[in-house]
C-alpha positions as MATLAB code, in Angstrom:
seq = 'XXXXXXXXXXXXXXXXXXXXXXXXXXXXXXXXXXXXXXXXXXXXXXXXXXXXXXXXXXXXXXXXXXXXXXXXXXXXXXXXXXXXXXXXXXXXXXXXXXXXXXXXXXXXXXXXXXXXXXXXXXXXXXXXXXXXXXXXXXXXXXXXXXXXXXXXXXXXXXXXXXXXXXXXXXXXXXXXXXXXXXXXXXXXXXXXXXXXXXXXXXXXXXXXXXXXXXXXXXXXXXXXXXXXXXXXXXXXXXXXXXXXXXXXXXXXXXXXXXXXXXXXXXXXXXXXXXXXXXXXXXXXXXXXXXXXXXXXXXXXXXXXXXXXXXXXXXXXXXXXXXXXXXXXXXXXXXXXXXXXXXXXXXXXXXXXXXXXXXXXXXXXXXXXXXXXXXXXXXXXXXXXXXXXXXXXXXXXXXXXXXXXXXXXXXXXXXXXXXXXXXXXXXXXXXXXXXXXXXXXXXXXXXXXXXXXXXXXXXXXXXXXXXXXXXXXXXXXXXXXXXXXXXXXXXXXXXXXXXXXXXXXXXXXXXXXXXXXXXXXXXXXXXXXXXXXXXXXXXXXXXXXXXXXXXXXXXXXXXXXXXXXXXXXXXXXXXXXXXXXXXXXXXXXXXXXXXX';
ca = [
     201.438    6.505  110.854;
     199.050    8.713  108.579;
     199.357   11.315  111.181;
     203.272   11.463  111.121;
     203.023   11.527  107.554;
     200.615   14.757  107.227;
     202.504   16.243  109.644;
     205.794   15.684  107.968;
     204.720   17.200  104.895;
     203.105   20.012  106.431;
     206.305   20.641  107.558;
     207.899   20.214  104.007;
     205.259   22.506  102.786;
     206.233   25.506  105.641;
     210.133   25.006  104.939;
     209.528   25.363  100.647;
     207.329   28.950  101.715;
     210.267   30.192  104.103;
     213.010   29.489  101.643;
     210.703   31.173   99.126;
     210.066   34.424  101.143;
     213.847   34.533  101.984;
     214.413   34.820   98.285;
     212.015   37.078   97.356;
     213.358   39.839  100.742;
     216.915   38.906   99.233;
     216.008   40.243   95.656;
     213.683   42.830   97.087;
     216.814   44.234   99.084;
     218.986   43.750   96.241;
     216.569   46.089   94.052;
     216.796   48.868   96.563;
     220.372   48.295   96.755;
     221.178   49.139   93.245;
     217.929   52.371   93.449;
     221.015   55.256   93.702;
     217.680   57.604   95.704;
     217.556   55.538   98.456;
     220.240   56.129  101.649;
     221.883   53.511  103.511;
     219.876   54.782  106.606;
     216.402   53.495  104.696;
     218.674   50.221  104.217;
     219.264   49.391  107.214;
     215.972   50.176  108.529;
     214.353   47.706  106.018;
     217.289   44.816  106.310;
     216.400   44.991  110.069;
     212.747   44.412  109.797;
     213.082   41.751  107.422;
     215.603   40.078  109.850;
     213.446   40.404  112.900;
     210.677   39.040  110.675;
     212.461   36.011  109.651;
     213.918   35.119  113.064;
     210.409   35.267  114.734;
     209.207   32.669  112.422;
     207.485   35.206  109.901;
     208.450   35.834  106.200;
     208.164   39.144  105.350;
     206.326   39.210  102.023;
     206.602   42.968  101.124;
     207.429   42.737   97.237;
     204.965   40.368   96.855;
     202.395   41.461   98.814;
     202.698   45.415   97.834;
     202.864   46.285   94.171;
     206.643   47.583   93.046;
     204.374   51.392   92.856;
     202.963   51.209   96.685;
     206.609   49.710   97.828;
     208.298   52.849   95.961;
     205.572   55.228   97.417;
     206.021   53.485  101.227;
     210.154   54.254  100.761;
     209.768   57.669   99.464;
     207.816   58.663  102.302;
     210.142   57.527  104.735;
     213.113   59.199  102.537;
     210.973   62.421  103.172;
     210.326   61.806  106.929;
     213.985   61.205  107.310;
     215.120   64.395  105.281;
     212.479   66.723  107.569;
     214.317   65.161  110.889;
     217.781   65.793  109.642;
     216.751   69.499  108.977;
     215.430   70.239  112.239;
     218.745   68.389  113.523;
     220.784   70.774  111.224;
     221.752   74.076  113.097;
     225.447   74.457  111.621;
     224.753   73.653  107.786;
     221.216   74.977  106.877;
     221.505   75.943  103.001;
     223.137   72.228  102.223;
     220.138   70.505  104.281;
     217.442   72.928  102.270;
     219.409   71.495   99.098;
     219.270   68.225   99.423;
     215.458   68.195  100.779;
     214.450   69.974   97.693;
     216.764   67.468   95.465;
     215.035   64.690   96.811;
     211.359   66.148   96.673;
     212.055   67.015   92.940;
     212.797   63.740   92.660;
     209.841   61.980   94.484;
     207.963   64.137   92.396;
     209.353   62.701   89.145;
     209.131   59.149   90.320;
     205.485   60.051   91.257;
     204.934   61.414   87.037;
     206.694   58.452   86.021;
     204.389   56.170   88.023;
     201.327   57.970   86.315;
     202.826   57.349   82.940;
     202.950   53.512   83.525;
     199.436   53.749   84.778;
     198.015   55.611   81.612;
     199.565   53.223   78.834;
     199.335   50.177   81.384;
     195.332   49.775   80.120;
     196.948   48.871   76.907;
     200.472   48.676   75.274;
     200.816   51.034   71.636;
     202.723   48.958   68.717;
     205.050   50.654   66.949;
     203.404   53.289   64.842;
     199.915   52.951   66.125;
     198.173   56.337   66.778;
     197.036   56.859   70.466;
     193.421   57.992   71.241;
     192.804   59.945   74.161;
     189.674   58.410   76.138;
     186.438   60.646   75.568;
     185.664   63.490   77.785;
     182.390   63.224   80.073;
     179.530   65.514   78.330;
     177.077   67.191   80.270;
     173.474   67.535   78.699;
     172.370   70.291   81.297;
     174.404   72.862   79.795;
     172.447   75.602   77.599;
     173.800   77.962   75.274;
     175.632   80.607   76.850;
     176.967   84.246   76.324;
     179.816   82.711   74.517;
     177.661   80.819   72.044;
     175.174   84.385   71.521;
     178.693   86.053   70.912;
     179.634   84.559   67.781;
     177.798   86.743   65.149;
     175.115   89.384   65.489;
     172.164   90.271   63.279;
     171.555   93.162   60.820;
     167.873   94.028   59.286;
     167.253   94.629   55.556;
     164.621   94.254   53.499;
     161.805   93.331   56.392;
     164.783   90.402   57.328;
     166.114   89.320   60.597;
     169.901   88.700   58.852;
     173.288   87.327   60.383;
     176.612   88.006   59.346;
     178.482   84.904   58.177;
     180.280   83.420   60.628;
     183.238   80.854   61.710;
     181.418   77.849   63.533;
     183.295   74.083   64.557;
     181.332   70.947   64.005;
     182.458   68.420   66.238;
     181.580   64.452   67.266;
     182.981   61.959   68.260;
     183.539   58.784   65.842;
     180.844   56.513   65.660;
     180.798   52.968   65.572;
     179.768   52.901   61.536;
     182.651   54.570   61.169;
     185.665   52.154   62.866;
     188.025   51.234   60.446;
     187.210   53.474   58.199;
     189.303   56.357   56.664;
     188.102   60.125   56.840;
     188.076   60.234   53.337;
     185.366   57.619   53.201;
     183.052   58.627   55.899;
     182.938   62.664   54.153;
     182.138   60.886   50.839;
     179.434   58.588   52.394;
     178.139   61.548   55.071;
     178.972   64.830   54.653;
     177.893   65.290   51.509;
     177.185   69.403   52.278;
     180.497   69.863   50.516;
     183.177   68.769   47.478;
     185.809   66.310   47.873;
     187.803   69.393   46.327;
     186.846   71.363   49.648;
     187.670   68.798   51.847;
     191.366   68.359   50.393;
     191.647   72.371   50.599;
     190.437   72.400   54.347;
     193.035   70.038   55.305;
     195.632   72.030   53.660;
     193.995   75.194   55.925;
     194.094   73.151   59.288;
     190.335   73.251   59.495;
     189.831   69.453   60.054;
     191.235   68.282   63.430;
     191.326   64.700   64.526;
     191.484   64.451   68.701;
     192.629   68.375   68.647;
     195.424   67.483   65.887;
     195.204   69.059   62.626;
     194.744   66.055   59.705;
     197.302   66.010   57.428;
     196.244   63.273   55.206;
     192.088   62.045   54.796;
     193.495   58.513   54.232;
     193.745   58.468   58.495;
     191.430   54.888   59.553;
     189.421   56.693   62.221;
     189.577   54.716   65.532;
     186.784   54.154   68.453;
     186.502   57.602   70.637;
     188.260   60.087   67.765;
     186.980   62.917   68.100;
     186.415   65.547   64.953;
     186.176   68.713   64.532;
     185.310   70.355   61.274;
     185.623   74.474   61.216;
     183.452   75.764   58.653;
     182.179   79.390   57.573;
     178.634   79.236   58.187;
     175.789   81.588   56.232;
     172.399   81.459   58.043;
     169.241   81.931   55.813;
     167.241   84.930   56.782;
     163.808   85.162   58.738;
     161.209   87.658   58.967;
     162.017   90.899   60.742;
     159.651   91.392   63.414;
     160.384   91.475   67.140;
     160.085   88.632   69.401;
     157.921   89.868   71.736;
     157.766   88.452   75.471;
     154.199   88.115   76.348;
     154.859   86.508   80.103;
     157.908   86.683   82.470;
     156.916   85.652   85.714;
     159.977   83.587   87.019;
     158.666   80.345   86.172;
     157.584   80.547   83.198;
     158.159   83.090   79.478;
     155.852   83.280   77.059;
     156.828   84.479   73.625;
     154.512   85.457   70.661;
     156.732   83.688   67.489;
     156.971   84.820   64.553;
     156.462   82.848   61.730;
     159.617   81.674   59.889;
     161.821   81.449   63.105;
     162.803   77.513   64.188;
     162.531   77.300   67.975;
     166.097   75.930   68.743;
     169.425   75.349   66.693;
     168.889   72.777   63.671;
     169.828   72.253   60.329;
     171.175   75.549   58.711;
     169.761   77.530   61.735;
     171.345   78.787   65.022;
     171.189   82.565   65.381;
     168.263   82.727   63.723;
     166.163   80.846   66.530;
     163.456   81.925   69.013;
     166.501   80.314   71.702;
     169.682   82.365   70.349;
     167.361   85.680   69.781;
     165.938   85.406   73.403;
     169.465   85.064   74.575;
     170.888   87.704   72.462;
     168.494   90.294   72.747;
     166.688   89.964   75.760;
     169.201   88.226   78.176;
     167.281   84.838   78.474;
     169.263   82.201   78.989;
     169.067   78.238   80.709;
     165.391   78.098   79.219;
     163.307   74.593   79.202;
     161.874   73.840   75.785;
     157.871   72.874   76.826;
     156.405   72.206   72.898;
     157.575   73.714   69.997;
     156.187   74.967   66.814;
     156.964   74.498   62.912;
     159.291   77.107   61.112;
     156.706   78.482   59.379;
     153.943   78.625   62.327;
     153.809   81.604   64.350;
     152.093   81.889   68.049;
     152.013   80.939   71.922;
     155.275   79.522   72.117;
     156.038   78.275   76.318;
     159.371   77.856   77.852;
     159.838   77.025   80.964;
     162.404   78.924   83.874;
     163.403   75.826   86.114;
     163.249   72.094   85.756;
     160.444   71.884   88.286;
     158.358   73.977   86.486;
     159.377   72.527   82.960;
     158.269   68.133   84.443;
     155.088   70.218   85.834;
     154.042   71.255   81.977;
     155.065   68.004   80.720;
     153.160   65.737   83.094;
     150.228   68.294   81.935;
     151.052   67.800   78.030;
     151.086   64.188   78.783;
     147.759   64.284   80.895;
     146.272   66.080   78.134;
     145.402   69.172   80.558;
     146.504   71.582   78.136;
     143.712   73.528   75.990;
     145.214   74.401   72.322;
     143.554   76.791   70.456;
     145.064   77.328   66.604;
     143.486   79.717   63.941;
     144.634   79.033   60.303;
     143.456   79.981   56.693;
     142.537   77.365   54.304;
     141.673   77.036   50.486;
     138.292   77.413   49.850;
     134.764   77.345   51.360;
     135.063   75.339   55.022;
     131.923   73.714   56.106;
     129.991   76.528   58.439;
     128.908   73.272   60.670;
     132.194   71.749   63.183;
     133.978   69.544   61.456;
     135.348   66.414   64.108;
     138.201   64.581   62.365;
     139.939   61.177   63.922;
     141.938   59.815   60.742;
     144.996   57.818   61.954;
     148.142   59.942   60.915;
     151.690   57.865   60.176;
     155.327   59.612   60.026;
     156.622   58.849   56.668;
     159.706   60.436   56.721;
     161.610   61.842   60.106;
     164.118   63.994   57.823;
     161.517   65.838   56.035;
     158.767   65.758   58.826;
     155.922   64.525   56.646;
     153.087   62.288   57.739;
     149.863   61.084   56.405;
     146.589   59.560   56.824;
     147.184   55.641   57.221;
     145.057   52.991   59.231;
     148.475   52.424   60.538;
     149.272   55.149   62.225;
     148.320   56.786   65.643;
     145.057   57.705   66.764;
     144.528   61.457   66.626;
     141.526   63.985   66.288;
     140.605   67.360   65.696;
     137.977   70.121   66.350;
     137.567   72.501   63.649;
     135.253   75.372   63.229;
     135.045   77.854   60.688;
     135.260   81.324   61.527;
     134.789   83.709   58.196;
     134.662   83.276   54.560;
     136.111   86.242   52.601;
     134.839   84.639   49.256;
     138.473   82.609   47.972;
     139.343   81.263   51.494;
     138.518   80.349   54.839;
     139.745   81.127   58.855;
     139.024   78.073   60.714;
     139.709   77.486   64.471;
     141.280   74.156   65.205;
     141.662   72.215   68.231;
     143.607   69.471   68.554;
     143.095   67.121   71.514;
     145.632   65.262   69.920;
     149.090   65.809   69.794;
     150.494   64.453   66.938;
     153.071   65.619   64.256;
     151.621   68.170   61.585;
     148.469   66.664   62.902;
     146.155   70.004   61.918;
     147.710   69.822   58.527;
     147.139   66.509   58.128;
     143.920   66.351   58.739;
     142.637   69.552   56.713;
     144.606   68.046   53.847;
     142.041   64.905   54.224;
     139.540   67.164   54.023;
     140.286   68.775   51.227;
     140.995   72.049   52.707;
     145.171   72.667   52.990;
     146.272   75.666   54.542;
     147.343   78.187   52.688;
     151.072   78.563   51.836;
     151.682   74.863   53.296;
     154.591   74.095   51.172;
     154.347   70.360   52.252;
     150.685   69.122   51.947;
     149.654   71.989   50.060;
     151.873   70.897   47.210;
     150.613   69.122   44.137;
     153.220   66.512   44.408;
     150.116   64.727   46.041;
     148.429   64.312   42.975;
     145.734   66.174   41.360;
     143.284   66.034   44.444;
     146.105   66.463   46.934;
     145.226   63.506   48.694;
     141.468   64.748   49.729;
     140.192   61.537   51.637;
     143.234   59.706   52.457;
     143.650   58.950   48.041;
     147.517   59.156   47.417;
     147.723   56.474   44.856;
     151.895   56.097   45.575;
     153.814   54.592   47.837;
     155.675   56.664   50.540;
     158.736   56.632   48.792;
     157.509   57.335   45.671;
     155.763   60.368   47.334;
     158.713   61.647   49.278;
     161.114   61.754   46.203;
     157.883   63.371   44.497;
     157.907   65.945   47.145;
     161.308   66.753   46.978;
     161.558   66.562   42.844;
     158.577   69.186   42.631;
     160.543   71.960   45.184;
     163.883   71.181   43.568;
     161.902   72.264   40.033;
     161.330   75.699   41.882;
     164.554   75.830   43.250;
     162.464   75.831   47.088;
     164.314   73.145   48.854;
     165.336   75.089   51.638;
     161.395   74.686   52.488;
     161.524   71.496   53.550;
     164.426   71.939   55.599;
     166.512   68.998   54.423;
     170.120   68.397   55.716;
     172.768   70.357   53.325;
     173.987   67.223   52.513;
     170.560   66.459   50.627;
     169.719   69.776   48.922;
     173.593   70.016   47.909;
     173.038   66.438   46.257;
     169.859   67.463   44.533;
     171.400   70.351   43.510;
     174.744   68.447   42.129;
     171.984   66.132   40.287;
     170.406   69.095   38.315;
     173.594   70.721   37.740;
     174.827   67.985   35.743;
     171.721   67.376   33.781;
     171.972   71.026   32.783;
     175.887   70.263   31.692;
     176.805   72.741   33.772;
     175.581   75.999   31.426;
     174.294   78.057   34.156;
     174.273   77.742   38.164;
     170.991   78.280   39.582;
     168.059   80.623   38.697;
     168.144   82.140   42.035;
     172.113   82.508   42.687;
     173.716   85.728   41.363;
     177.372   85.009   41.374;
     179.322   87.343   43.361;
     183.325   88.433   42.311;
     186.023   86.245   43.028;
     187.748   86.968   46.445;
     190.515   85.803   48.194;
     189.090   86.222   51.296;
     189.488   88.566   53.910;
     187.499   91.489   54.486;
     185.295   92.690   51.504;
     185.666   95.650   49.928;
     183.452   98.474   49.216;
     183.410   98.008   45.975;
     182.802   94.345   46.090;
     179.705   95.134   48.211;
     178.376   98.128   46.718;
     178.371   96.267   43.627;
     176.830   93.317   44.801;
     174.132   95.540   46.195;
     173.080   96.603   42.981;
     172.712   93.047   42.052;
     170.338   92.571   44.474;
     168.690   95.839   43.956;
     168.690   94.469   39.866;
     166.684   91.268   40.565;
     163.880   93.362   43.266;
     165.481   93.721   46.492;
     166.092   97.118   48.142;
     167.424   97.864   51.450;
     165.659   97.965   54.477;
     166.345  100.300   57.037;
     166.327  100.686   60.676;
     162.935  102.492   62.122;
     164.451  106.183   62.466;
     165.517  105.831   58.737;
     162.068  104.520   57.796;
     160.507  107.715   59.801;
     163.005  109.999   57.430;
     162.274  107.973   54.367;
     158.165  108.836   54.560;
     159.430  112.639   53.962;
     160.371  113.661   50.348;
     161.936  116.622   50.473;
     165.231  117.043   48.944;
     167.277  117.480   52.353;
     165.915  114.291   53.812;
     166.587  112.234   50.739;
     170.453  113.716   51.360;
     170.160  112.149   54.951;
     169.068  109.498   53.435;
     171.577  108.671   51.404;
     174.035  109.599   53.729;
     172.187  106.812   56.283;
     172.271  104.155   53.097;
     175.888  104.958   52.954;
     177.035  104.217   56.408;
     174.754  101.109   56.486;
     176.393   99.873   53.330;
     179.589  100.419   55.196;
     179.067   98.868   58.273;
     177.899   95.886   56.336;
     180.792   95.835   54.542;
     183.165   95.805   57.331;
     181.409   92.865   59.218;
     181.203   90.950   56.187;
     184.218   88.825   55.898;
     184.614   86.867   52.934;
     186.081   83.106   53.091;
     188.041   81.715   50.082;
     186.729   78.330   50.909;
     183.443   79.029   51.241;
     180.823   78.968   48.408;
     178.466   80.699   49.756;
     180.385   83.584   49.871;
     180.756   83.620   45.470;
     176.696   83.914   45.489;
     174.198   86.125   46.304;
     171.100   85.005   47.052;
     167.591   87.028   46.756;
     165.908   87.078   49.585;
     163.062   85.096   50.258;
     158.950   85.837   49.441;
     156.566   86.547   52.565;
     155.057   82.880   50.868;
     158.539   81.683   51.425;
     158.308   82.580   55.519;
     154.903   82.249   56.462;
     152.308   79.741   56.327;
     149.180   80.551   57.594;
     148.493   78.453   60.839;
     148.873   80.485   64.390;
     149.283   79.103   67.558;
     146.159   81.370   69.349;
     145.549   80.242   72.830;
     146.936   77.793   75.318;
     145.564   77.093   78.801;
     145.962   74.799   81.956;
     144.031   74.504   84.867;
     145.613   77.595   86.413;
     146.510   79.840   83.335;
     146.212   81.272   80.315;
     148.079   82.938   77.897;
     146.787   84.158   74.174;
     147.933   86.598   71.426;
     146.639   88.519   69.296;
     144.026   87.346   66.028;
     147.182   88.066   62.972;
     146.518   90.290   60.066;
     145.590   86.878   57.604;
     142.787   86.163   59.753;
     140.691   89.444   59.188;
     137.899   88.491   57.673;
     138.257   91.267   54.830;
     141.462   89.833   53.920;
     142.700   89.357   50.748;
     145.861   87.618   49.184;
     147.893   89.687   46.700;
];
């Protein structure tokens, strides 16, 4: 009896699925019935199958089964199978059959864009209103700066200065997750402090703030996850010192630069052009190179790069080994200790955005060599080697000592106190000492030194502005004439060259003029003027003013030699199979004197 009754239901069960599968082929049929693009031929075809199916004691499940895309795909194809056969049938009637096969295939081809529609905004429905994000683009971190990148400015020498012409240049990123929910208004208020609220509101007027490609109209937009920005600004570049990168080694695998001091080594903070990276690119057609170490701004020397990714893990796995032999030579205040000098204070970052560190029993082990070389009476060339490689770590440690390097506008600065933290004695607390820091070079107007974000020196800047009420801009700014941007003028120029020329400067010029300018007769000062002339000219007409941009109502003087160079060289580095070394620099003659 139990085995009737499972069998009878079983039964049941396979009649309630058969009636159900003849529904579903009846509406399926129905729905091609009333789709005008399919022909009764395709009909049939389909009403037969599902016929045969049901007779043999099979349902048929091909809407449920398929999804309503890969059904409208599997008829389409057979719409175009069945076109192609009438057309080779066709011998009387050839233009009509080419019609109606390219009718058709326009239309597959619609259906097909409509499908991919569906499947874009089928991830997730927009409400009404809501503002659609496109999804983020894949980046690629390989990619070095190209010809396109190099081609944005160029450079022009004056005064002993590496200079670049002002430029247009797009900041871009994409939102991040601090800043969901929040309107752009907010997040330039909070983080990019570089410029006024005023200039914001006038950039969006200009179309210079984009939001996913889009020009903003309003800063009141809540930013979403995956916007992406983009923020076109006219970008000034501060100068660096004029001498030539020179190439010391290019062997294929390696290049080997002597650095000047001043230069960064890659694009960051106010810098791009002005980098050992962009120069090598520029000027010497080096491109796709592998940053091995790196130097400080104001450090000049050795600087390696490396030509292929197998060669650049090689040097690292050697950094990391410690393989590597660095030899510095620096000059420091006063009389060095003729005997070596081993030093193995702990150092501790104290601040990432400025780069400063100290002696703390917190920190990382670290030690130094040093030796001292001459003593011309005021200060001393030591050699250094560190067998270390922490940050500022040579420094650091001749700080400790009591012997900073000369022209180290960091921990050469009395902001240290009155011993300038000789033996590790600071007598603050790292904050105290970093706003210290920064108070004493905001004084002199030498912020730029320290190469803080422009959102920091602009707010120290703001700060001292107001507490002077606003009765005079800053010592070192000369304001320049009001323009409404464009293309300056020659008398705009000329006359802001006399400014300069007012407050010191004079203009530098190329070699060949510097050749003419060591002869005093009267027809080579004509040449000579006729020379400063067309300089002045071609200045002028790659100078192009921006009425948005406030750097372009100032004129700064340029920068001191103390302002570029600090006097620490990278001398000597070598591995187990090479060796590459410069030149001893000018400071570290032993009958050397400071002016």
């Amino acid at each position: 009896m139990a085995w009737f009754t499972c069998v009878k239901g079983k039964v049941a069960g396979l009649n309630a699925v058969l009636c159900f599968g003849n529904r579903e082929n009846s509406h399926f049929l129905r729905h091609l019935y009333r789709n005008k693009t399919v022909s009764v031929k395709t009909l049939g075809t389909l009403r037969t199958a599902l016929n045969v199916g049901t007779s043999s004691g099979q349902v048929s499940f091909i809407h449920v089964i398929f999804s309503k895309q890969q059904s409208c795909t599997a008829v389409h194809a057979m719409e175009t199978k069945e076109a192609t056969i009438e057309e080779d049938s066709c011998d009387t009637d050839k233009t009509n059959c080419g019609k109606r096969k390219n009718e058709e295939t326009d239309e597959v081809t619609l259906a097909k864009q409509g499908n991919r529609k569906k499947q874009k905004k089928c991830g997730k429905q927009l409400r009404r209103g809501e503002r659609y994000v496109p999804p983020p683009q894949k980046r690629n971190p390989g990619v070095s700066f190209s010809q396109e990148h190099f081609a944005e400015t160029s450079y022009y020498f004056e005064g002993g200065l590496r200079k670049v012409y002002p430029y247009y240049f797009d900041f871009t990123t994409y939102c991040k997750g601090r800043w969901i929910g929040k309107t752009l208004l907010e997040v330039f208020k909070s983080e990019f402090r570089a410029e006024s609220m005023d200039y914001y509101n006038k950039a969006v007027k200009e179309g210079r703030i984009k939001l996913n490609e889009t020009p903003v109209d309003d800063l009141n937009i809540a930013l979403k996850n995956n916007d992406f920005m983009r923020n076109t600004v006219h970008r000034h570049e501060p100068p660096v010192i004029g001498k030539p990168l020179e190439v010391l080694v290019d062997d294929g695998e390696v290049v080997v630069v002597d650095k000047p001091a001043s230069l960064p080594v890659h694009p960051c903070g106010r810098y791009r052009h002005n980098t050992v990276i962009f120069i090598l690119g520029k000027e010497k057609g080096l491109s796709g190179l592998h940053t091995v170490h790196r130097l400080d701004r104001l450090t000049s020397g050795v600087l390696l790069f490396a030509r292929t990714l197998e060669v650049s893990k090689k040097l690292d796995a050697m950094v990391r080994e410690r393989q590597l032999e660095k030899e510095y030579v620096c000059r420091v205040e006063g009389e060095f200790p003729e005997s070596e000098v081993v030093c193995e204070e702990p150092i501790l970052v104290v601040s990432f955005r400025v780069g400063l560190c100290r002696v703390d029993p917190k920190g990382k082990e670290s030690r130094t060599v040093f030796q001292r070389l001459s003593y011309n009476g005021r200060s001393s060339v030591v050699r250094c080697l560190p067998l270390t490689g922490r940050t500022h770590q040579i420094r650091v440690h001749l700080q400790f000592l009591g012997f900073p390097i000369l022209n180290d506008p960091i921990y050469g600065s009395s902001a240290w106190g009155p011993n300038r933290a000789k033996g590790g004695l600071v007598g603050m607390s790292n904050e105290e000492l970093l706003e210290a820091l920064i108070e004493e070079h905001r004084s002199k107007e030498s912020l730029h030194l320290l190469d803080l974000p422009d959102e920091e020196i602009s707010k120290k800047q703001e700060s001292k502005t107001e507490c002077c009420d606003g009765a005079q801009k800053h010592n070192d700014q000369i304001t320049a004439p009001e323009s409404s941007g464009g293309v300056c003028d020659d008398g705009s120029c000329k006359l802001t060259q006399d400014e300069v020329k007012a407050e010191g400067s004079e203009l530098h010029k190329s070699t060949s003029e510097a050749k003419i300018e060591g002869e005093m007769n009267g027809s080579n000062k004509e040449k000579d003027s006729v020379s400063d002339e067309a300089t002045r000219t071609a200045k002028s007409n790659a100078f192009v003013r921006d009425n948005l941009c406030g750097e372009c109502k100032i004129v700064r003087p340029d920068p001191t030699e103390k302002d570029l160079i600090m006097f620490l060289h990278a001398l000597r580095y070598k591995g187990p199979d090479f060796e590459y070394s410069t030149q001893m620099p000018d400071w570290a003659k032993e009958d050397w004197l400071q002016d």
